[in-house]
C-alpha positions as CSV (number, residue, x, y, z in Angstrom):
1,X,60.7,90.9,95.4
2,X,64.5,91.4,94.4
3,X,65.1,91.5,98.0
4,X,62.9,88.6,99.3
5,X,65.0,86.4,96.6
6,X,68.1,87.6,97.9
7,X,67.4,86.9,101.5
8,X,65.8,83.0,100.4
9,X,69.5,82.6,98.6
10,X,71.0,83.5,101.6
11,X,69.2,81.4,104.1
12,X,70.2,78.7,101.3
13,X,73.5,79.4,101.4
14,X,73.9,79.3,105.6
15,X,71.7,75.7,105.3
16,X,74.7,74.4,102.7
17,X,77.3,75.6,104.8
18,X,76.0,74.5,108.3
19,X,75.2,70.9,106.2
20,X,79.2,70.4,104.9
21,X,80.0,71.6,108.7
22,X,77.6,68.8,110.0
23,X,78.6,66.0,107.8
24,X,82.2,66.5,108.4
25,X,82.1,66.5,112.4
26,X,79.5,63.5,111.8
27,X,81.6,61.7,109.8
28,X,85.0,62.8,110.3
29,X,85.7,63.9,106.7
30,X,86.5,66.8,105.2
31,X,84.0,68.6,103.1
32,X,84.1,71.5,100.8
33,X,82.0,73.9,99.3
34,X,82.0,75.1,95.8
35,X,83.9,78.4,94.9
36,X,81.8,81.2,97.1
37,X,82.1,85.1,95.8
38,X,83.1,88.0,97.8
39,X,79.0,88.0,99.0
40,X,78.8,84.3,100.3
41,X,82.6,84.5,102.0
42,X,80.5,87.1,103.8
43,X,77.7,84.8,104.8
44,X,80.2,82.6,106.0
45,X,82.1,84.8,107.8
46,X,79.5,86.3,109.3
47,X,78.1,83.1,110.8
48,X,78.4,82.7,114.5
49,X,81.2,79.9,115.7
50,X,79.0,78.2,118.2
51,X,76.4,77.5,115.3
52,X,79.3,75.7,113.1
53,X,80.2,71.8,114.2
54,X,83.7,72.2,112.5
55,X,86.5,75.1,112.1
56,X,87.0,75.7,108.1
57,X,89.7,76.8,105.5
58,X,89.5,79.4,103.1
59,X,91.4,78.8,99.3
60,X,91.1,80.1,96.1
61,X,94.4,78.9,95.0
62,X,96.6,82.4,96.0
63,X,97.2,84.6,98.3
64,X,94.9,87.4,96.8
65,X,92.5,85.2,95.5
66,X,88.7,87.2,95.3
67,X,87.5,83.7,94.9
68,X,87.6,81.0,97.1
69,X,86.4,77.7,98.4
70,X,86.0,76.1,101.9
71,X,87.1,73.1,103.4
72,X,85.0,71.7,106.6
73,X,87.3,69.8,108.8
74,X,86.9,68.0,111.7
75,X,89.1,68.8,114.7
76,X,92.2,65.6,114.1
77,X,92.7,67.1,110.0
78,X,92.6,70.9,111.5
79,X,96.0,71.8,113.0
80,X,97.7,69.7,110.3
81,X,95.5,71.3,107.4
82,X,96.0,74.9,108.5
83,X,100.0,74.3,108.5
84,X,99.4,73.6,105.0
85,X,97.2,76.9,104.2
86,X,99.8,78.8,105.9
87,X,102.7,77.4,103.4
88,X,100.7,78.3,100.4
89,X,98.9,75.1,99.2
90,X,96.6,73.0,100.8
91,X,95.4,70.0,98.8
92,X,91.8,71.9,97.6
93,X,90.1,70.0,94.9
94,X,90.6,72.3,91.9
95,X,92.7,72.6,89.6
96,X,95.1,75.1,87.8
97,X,94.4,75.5,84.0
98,X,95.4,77.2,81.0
99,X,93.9,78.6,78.2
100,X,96.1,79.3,75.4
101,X,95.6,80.5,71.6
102,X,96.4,77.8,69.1
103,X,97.6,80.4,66.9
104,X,99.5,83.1,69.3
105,X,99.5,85.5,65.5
106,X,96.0,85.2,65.0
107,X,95.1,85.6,68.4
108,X,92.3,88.6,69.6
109,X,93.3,90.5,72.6
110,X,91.0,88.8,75.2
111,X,89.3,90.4,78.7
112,X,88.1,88.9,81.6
113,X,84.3,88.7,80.1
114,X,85.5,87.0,77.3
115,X,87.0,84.0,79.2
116,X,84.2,83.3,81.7
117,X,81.2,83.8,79.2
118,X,83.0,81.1,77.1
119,X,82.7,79.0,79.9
120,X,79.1,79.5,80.6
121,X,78.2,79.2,77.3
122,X,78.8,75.2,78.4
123,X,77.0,75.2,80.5
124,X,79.5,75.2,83.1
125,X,78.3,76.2,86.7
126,X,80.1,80.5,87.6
127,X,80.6,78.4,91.6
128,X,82.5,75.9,89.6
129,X,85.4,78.3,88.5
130,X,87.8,80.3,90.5
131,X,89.5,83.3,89.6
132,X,90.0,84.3,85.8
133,X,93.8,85.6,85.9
134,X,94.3,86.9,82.1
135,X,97.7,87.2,81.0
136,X,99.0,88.8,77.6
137,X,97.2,86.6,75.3
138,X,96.5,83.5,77.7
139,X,95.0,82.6,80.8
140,X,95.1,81.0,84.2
141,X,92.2,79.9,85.9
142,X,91.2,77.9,88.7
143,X,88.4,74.9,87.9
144,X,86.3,72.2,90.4
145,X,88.3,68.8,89.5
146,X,85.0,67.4,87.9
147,X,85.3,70.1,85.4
148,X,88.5,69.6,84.3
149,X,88.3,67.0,81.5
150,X,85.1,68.5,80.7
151,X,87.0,71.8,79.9
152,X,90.2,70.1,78.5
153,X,87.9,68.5,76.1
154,X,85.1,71.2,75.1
155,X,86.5,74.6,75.7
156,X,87.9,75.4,72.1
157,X,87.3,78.9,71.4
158,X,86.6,81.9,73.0
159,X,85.2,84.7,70.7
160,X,86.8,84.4,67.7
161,X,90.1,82.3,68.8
162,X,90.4,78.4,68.7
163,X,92.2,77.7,72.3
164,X,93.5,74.9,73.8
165,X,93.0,73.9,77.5
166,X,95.8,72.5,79.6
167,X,96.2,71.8,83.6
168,X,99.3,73.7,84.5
169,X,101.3,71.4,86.7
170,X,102.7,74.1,89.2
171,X,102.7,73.2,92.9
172,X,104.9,76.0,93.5
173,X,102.2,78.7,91.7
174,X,101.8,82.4,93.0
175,X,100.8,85.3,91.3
176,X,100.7,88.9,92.3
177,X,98.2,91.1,90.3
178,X,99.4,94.2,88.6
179,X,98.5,96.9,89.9
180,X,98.8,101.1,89.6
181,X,100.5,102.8,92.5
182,X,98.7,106.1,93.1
183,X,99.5,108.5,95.9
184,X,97.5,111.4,97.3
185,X,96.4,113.2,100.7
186,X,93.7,112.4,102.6
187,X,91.6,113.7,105.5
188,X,91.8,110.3,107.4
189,X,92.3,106.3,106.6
190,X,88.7,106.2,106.8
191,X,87.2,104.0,103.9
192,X,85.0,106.9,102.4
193,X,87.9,108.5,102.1
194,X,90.7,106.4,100.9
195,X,88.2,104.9,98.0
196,X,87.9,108.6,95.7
197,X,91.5,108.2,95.8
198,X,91.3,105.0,93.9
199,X,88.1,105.0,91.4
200,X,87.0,108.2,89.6
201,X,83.9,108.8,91.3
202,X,82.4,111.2,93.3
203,X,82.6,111.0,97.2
204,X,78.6,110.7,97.3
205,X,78.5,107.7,94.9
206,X,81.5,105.5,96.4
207,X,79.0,106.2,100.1
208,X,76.1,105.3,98.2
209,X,78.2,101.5,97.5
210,X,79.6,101.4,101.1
211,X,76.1,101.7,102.3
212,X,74.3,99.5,99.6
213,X,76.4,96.2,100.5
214,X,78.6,96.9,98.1
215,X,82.2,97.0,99.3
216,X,83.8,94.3,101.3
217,X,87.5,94.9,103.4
218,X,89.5,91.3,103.1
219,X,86.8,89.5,102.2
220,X,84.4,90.7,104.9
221,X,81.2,93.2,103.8
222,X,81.7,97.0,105.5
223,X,78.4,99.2,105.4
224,X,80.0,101.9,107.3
225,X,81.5,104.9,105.6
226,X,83.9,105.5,108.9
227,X,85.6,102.3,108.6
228,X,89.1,102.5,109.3
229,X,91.6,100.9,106.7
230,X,94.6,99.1,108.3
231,X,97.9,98.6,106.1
232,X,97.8,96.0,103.8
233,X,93.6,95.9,104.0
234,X,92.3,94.9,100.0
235,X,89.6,96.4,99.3
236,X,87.0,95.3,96.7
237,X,84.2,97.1,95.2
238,X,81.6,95.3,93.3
239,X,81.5,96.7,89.8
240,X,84.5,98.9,90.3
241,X,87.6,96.8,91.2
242,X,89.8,96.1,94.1
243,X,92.9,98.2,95.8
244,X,95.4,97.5,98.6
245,X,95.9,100.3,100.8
246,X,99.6,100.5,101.5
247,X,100.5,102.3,104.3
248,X,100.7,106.3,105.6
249,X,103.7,108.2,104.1
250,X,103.9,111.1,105.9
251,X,101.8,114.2,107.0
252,X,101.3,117.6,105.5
253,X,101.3,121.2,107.5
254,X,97.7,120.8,107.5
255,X,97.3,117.5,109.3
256,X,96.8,115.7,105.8
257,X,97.5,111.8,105.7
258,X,99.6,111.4,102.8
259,X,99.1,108.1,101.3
260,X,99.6,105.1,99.0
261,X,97.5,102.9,97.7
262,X,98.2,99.6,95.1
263,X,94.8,99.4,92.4
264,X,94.6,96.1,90.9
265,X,94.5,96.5,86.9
């Protein structure tokens, strides 16, 4: 059953997506979609060109971003619109916000989860809100326009803090994740065995996730074990986190790849 659902959401999703691609060649617009996770950029990724009536931009507002949305446009907005991706910010319609403590003493030490069940607890749609970026005792995240006031206005506290919400006027905005450098050997650059290296887990389990849909390579879902990992390749595991794998070092006498890898914290 759990499977039937899943494959009726995903004939869905491919009927949206051919629809904004449609009414954008139709009527020479540009449409967008809401923000997709790692699992429907995969859909869209995967469907063939020739069944697609426009090209399409991925944003989720930077460069790393696990979530993203995607504009449909017709061939006289394309050339001009990917110019824009490529210097950073294309004119998406979301904005930047911030979530700050009114009282920065009183203030609880805030995760991820805490953030985004606030903001369901609206009401509020998860496609509706990018990335939750959580820094010190704030956070940055990425909302649909329509929300905006909506969240300005209604989003006071999260857990036990009273917050204020605020659009962050930063057309310059980047943001590089933290992350933990970790080196180690390896047999080869395959993906079974560059993800022990990152996660605590045993070789059979982090198969068991490559093979159960579970681990996607830049944004694209890779059910093979012997995948080779390029430099700079971000990989995401659902449930687990996401690393950049950057780069061979050197070899050892024994034909080792010696490695390094960036884990997001």
């Amino acid at each position: 059953m759990q499977k039937e659902n899943q494959q009726k959401e995903e004939q869905l999703l491919k009927k949206r997506i051919l629809e904004f691609s449609r009414l954008a060649y139709q009527r020479d617009i540009i449409t967008y979609s809401d923000f997709l996770n790692l699992n429907e950029l995969n859909i869209l990724h995967s469907l063939p060109k020739e069944e697609l009536y426009t090209n399409y931009i991925l944003y989720g507002g930077y460069e790393l971003a696990e979530r993203q949305m995607a504009a449909f446009l017709p061939d006289a907005l394309y050339l001009r619109w990917k110019e824009e991706a490529e210097s950073g910010h294309p004119p998406f319609p979301f904005s930047l916000l911030e979530i700050v403590p009114l009282h920065q003493k009183y203030a609880e030490a805030l995760t991820h989860r805490d953030y985004l069940g606030a903001m369901l607890n609206l009401g509020i749609e998860r496609s509706k809100i990018g990335d939750i970026l959580v820094e010190d005792k704030n956070a940055l995240f990425f909302a649909h326009n329509s929300m905006k006031s909506f969240l300005e206005k209604e989003l006071t506290r999260v857990r036990h803090t009273a917050v204020s919400v605020r659009e962050r006027q930063d057309t310059a905005f980047s943001y590089v994740p933290q992350f933990e450098e970790i080196r180690g050997t390896v047999a080869s650059v395959r993906l079974d065995s560059l993800m022990p290296l990152a996660f605590a887990s045993s070789r059979t389990r982090l198969r068991a996730l490559i093979e159960g849909g579970k681990v996607f390579v830049n944004g694209k879902l890779i059910t093979s074990n012997g995948y080779q990992v390029k430099e700079n390749d971000v990989i995401s595991v659902r449930g687990m986190g996401k690393f950049l794998y950057a780069g061979e070092l050197s070899k050892t006498k024994k034909n080792r790849i010696y490695v390094v890898i960036h884990k997001f914290i």
